[in-house]
DSSP file (Angstrom, degrees, kcal/mol; ACC not computed):
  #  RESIDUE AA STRUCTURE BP1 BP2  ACC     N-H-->O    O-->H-N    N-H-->O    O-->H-N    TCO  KAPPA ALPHA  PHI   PSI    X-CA   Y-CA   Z-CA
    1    1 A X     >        0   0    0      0, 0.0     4,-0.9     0, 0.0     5,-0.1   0.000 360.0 360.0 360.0 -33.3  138.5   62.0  160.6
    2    2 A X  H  >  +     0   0    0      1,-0.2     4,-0.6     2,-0.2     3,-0.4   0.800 360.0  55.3 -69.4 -16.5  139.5   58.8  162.3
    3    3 A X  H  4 S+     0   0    0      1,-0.2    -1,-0.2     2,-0.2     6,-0.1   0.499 100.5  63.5-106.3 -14.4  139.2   56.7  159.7
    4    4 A X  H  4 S+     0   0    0      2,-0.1     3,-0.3     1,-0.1    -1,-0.2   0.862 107.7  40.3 -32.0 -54.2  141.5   59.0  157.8
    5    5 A X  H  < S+     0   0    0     -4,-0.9     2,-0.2    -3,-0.4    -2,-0.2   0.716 130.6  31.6 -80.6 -19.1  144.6   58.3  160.2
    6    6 A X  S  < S+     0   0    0     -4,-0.6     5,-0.4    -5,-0.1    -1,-0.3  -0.774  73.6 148.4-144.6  77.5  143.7   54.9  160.4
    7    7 A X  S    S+     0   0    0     -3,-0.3    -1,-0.1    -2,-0.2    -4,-0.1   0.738  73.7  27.4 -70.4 -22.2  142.1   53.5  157.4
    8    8 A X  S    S+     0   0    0     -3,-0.1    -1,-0.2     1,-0.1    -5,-0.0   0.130  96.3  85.1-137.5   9.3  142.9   50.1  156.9
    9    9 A X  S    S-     0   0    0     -3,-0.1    -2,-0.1     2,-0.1    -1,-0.1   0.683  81.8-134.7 -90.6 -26.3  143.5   48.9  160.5
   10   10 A X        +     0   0    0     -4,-0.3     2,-0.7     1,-0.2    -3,-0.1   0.918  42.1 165.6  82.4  27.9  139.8   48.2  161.5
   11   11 A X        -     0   0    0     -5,-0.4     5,-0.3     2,-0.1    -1,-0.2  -0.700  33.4-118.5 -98.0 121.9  140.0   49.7  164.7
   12   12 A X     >  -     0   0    0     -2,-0.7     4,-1.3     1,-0.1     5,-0.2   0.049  34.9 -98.7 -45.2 160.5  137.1   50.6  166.9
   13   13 A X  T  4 S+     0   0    0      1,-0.2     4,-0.3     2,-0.2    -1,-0.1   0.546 118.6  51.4 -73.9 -14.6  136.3   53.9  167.9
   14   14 A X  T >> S+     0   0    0      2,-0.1     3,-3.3     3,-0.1     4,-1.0   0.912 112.4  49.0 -67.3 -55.0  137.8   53.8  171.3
   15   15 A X  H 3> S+     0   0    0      1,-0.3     4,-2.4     2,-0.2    -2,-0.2   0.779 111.5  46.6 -50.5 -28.5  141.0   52.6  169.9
   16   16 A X  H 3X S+     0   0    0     -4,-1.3     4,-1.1    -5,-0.3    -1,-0.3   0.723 112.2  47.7 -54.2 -36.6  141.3   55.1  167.1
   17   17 A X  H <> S+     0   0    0     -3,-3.3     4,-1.9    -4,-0.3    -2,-0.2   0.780 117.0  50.3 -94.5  -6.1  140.3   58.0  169.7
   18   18 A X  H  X S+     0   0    0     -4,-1.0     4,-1.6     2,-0.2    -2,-0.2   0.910 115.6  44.6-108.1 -58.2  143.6   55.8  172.1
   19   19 A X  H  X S+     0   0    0     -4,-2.4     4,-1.4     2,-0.2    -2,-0.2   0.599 114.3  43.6 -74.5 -18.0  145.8   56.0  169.0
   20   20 A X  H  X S+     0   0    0     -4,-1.1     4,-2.6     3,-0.2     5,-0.4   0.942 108.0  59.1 -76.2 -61.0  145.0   59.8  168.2
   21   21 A X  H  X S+     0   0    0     -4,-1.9     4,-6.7     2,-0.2    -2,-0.2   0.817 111.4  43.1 -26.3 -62.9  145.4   60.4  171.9
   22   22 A X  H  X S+     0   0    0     -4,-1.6     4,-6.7     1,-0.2     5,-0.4   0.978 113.0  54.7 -49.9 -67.7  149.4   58.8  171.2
   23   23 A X  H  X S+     0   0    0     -4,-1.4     4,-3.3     2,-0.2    -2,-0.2   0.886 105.7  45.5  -6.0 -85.3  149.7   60.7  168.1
   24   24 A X  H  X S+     0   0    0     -4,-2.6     4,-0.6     2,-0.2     5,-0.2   0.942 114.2  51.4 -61.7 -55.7  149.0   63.9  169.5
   25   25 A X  H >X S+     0   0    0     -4,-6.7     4,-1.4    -5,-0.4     3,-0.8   0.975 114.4  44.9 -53.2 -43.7  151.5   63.1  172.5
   26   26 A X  H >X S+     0   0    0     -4,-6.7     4,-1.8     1,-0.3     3,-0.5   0.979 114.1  46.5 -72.9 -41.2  154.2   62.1  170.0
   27   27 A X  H 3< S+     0   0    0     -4,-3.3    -1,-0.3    -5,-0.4     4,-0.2   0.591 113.1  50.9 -52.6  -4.1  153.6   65.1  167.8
   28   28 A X  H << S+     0   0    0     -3,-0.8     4,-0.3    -4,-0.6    -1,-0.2   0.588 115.0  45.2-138.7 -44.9  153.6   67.3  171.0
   29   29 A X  H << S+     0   0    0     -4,-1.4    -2,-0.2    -3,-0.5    -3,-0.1   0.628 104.5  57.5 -87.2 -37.8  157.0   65.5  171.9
   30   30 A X  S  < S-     0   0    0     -4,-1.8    -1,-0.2    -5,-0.2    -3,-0.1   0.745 135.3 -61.6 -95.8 -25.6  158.5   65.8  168.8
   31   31 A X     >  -     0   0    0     -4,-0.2     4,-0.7     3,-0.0    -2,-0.2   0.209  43.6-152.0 150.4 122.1  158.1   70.2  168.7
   32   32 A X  H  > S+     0   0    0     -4,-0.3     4,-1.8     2,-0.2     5,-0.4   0.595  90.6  48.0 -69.9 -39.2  154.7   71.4  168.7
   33   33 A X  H  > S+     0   0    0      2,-0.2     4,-2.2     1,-0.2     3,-0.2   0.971 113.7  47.2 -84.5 -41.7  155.3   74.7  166.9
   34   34 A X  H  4 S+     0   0    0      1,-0.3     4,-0.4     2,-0.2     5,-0.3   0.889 120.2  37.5 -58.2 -43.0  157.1   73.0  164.3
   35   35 A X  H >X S+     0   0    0     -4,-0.7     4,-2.1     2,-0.2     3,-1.3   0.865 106.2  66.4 -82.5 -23.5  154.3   70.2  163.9
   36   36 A X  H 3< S+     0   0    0     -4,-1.8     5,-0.3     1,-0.3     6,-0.2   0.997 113.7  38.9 -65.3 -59.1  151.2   72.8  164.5
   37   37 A X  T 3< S+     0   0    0     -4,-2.2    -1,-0.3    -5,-0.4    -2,-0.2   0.647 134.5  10.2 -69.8  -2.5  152.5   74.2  161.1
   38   38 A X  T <4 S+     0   0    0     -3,-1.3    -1,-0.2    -4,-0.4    -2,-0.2   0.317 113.9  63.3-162.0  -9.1  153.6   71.2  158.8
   39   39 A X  S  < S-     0   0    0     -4,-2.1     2,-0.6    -5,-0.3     3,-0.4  -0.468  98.6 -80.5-117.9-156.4  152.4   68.1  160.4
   40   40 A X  S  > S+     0   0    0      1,-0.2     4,-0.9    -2,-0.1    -4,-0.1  -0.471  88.0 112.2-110.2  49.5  149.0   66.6  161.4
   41   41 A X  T  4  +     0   0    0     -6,-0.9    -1,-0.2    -2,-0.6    -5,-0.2   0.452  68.6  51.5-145.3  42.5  148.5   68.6  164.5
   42   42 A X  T  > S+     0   0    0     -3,-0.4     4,-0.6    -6,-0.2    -1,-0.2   0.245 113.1  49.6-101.4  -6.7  145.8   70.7  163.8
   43   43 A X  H  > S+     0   0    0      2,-0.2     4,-1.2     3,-0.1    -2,-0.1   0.895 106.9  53.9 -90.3 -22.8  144.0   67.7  162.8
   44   44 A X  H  X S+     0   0    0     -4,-0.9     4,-2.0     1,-0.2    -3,-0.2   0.743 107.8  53.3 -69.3 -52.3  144.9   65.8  165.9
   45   45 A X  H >> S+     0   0    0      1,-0.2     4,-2.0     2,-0.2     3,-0.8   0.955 103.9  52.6 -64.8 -31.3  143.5   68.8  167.9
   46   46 A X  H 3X S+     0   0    0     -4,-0.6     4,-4.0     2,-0.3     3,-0.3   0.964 113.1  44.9 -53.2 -60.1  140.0   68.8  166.2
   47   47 A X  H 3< S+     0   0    0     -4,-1.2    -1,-0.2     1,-0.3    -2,-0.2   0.681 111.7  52.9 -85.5  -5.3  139.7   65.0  167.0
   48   48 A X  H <X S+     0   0    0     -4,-2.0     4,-1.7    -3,-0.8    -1,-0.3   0.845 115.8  43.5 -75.1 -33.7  141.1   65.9  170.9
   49   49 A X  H >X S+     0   0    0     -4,-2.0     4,-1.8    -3,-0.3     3,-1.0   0.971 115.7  47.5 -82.5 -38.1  138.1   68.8  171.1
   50   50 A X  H 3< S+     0   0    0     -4,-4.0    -1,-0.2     1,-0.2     4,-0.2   0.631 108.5  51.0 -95.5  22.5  135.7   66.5  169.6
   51   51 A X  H 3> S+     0   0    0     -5,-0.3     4,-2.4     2,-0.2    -1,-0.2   0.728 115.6  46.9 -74.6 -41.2  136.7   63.8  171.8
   52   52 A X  H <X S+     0   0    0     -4,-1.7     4,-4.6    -3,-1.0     5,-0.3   0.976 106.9  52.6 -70.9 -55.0  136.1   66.3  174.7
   53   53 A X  H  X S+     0   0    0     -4,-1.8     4,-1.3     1,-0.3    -1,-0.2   0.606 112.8  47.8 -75.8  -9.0  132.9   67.7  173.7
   54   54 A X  H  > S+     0   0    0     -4,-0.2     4,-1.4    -3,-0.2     5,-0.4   0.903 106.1  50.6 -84.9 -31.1  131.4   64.1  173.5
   55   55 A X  H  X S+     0   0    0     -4,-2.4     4,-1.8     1,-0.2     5,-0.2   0.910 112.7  55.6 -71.4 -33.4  132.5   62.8  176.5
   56   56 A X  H  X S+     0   0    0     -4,-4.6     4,-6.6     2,-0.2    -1,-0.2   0.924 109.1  49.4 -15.7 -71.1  130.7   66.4  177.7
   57   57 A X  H  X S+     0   0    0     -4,-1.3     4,-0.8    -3,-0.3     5,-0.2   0.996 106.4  48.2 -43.9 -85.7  127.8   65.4  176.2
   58   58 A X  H >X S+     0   0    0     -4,-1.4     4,-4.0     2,-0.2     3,-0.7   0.809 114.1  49.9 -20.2 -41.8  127.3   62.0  177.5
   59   59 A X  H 3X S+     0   0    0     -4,-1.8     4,-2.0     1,-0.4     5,-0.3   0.933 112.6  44.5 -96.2 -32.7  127.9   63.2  180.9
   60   60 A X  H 3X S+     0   0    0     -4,-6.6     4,-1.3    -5,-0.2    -1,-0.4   0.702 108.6  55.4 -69.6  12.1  125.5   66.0  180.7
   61   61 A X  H <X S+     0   0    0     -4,-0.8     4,-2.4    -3,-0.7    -2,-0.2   0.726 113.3  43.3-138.4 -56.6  122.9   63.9  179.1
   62   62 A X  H  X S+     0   0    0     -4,-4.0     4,-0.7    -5,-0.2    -2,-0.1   0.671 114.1  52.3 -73.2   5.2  123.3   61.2  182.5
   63   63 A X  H  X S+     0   0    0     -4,-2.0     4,-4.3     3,-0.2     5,-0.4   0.918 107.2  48.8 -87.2 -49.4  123.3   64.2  184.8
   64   64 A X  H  X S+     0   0    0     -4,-1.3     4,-2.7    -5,-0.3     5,-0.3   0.873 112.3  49.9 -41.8 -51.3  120.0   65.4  183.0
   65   65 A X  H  < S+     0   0    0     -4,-2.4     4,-0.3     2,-0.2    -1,-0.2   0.847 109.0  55.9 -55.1 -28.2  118.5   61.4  183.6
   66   66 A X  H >X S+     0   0    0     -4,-0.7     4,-1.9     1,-0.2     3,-1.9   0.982 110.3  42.8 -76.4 -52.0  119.5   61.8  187.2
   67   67 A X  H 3< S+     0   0    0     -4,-4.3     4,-0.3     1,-0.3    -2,-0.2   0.874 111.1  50.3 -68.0 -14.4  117.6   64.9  187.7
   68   68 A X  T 3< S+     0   0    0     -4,-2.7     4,-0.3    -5,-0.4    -1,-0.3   0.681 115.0  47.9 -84.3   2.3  114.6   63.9  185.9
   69   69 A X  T X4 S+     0   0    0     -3,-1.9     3,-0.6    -5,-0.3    -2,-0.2   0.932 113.5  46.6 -79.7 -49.3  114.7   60.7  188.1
   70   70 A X  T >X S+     0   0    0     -4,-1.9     4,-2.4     1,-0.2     3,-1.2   0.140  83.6 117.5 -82.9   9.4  115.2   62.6  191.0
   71   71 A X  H >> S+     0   0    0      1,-0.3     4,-3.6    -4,-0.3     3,-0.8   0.918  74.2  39.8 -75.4 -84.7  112.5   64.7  189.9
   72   72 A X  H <> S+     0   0    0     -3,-0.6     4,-1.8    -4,-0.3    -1,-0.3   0.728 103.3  60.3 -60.5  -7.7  110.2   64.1  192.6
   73   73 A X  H <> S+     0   0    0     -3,-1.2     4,-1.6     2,-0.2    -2,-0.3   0.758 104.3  60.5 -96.1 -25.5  112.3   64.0  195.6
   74   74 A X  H <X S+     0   0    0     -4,-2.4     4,-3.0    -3,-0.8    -1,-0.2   0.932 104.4  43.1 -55.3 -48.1  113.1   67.4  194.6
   75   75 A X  H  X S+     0   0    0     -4,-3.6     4,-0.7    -5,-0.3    -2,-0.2   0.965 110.4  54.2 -58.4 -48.4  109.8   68.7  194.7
   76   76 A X  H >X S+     0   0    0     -4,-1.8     3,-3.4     1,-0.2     4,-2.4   0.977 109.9  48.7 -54.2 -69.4  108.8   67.1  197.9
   77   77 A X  H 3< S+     0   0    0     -4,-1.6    -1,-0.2     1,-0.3    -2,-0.2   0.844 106.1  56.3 -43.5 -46.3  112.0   68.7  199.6
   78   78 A X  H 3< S+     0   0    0     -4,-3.0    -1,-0.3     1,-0.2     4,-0.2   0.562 113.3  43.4 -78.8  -2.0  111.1   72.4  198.1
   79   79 A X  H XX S+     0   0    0     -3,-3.4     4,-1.1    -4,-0.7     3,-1.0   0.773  96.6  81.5 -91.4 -29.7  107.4   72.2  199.9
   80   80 A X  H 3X S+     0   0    0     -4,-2.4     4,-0.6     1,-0.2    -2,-0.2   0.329  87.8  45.7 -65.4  11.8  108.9   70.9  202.9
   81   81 A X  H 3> S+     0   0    0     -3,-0.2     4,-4.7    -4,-0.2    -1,-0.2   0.638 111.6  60.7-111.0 -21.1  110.2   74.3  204.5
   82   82 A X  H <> S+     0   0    0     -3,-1.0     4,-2.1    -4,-0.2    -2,-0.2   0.980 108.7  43.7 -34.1 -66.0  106.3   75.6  203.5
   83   83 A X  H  X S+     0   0    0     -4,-1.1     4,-1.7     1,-0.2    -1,-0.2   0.705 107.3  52.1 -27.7 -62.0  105.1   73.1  205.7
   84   84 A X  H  X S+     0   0    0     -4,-0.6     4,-1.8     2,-0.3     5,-0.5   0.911 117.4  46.0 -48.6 -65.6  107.5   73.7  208.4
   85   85 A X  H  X S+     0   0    0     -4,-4.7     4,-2.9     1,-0.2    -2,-0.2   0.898 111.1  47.4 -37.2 -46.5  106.2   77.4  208.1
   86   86 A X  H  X S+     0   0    0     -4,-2.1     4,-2.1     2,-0.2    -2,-0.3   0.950 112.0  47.3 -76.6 -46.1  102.8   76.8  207.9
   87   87 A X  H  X S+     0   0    0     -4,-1.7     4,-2.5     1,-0.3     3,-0.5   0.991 114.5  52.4 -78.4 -64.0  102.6   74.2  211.1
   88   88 A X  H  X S+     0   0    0     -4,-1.8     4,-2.9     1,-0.2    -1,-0.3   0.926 109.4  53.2 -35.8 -49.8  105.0   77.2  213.2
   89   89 A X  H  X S+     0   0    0     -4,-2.9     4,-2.4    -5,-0.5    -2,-0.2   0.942 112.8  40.7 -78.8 -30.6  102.3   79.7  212.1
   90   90 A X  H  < S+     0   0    0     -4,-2.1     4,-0.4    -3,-0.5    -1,-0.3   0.886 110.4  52.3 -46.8 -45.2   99.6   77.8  213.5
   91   91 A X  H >X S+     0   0    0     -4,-2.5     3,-4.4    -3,-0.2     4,-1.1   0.981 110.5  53.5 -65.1 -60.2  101.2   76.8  216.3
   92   92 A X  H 3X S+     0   0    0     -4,-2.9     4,-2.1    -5,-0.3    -2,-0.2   0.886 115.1  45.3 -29.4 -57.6  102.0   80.9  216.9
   93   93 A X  H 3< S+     0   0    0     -4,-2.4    -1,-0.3    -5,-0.2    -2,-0.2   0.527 104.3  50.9 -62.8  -9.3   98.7   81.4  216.6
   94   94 A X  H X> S+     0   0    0     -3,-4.4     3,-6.1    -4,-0.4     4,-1.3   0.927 111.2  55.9 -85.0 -62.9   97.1   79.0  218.5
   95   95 A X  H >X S+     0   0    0     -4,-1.1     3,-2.5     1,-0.3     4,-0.9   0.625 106.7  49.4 -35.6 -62.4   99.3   80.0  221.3
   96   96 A X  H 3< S+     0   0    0     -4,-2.1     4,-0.4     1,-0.3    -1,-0.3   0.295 104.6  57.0 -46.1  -6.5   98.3   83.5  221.0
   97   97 A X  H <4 S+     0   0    0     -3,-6.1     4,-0.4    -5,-0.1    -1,-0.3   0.626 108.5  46.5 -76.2 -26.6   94.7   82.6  221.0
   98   98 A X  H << S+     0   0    0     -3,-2.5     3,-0.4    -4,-1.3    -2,-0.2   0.842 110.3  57.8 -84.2 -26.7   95.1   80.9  224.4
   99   99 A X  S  < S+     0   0    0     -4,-0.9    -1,-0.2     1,-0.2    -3,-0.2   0.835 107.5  43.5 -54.2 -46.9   97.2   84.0  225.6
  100  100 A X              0   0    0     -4,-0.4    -1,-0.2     1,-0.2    -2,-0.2   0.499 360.0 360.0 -97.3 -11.8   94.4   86.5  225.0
  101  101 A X              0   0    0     -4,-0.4    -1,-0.2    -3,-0.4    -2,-0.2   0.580 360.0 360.0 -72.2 360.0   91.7   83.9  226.6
């Protein structure tokens, strides 16, 4: 679709998605209902939602690498209030063995 608006200009794909971006503000500027029906700015939304839905992607896709990095430190943390339990019920118990001696 970018290489539609912009065929012959050679532009890279951030600058295409920087020049749809303008687009869409001057169609938006210029009467929205008027352009939604007769100009190019139902095509201009397409390329704003699939502008959204990568930059989506991408960022779930580094949230997912930080939690599988962080992977272990999770785990470690979710035993550590077992622990904490288990060493209080020992201690409870010991005391209460020394109580009843």
């Amino acid at each position: 679709m970018l290489q539609d608006l912009y065929p012959s200009e050679g532009l890279s794909r951030a600058e295409a998605l920087a020049a749809a971006t303008r687009a869409y503000e001057e169609e938006m500027r210029a009467g929205a209902v008027r352009n939604l029906l007769s100009g190019k700015m139902v095509r201009l939304l397409l390329l704003q939602v699939q502008a959204l839905k990568l930059q989506s992607l991408r960022a779930m896709d580094t949230l997912d690498r930080l939690v599988d990095s962080n992977k272990l430190n999770l785990q470690l943390f979710a035993t550590l209030p077992a622990c904490l339990l288990a060493v209080a019920a020992s201690r409870l118990a010991r005391a209460g063995a020394t109580a009843l001696r």
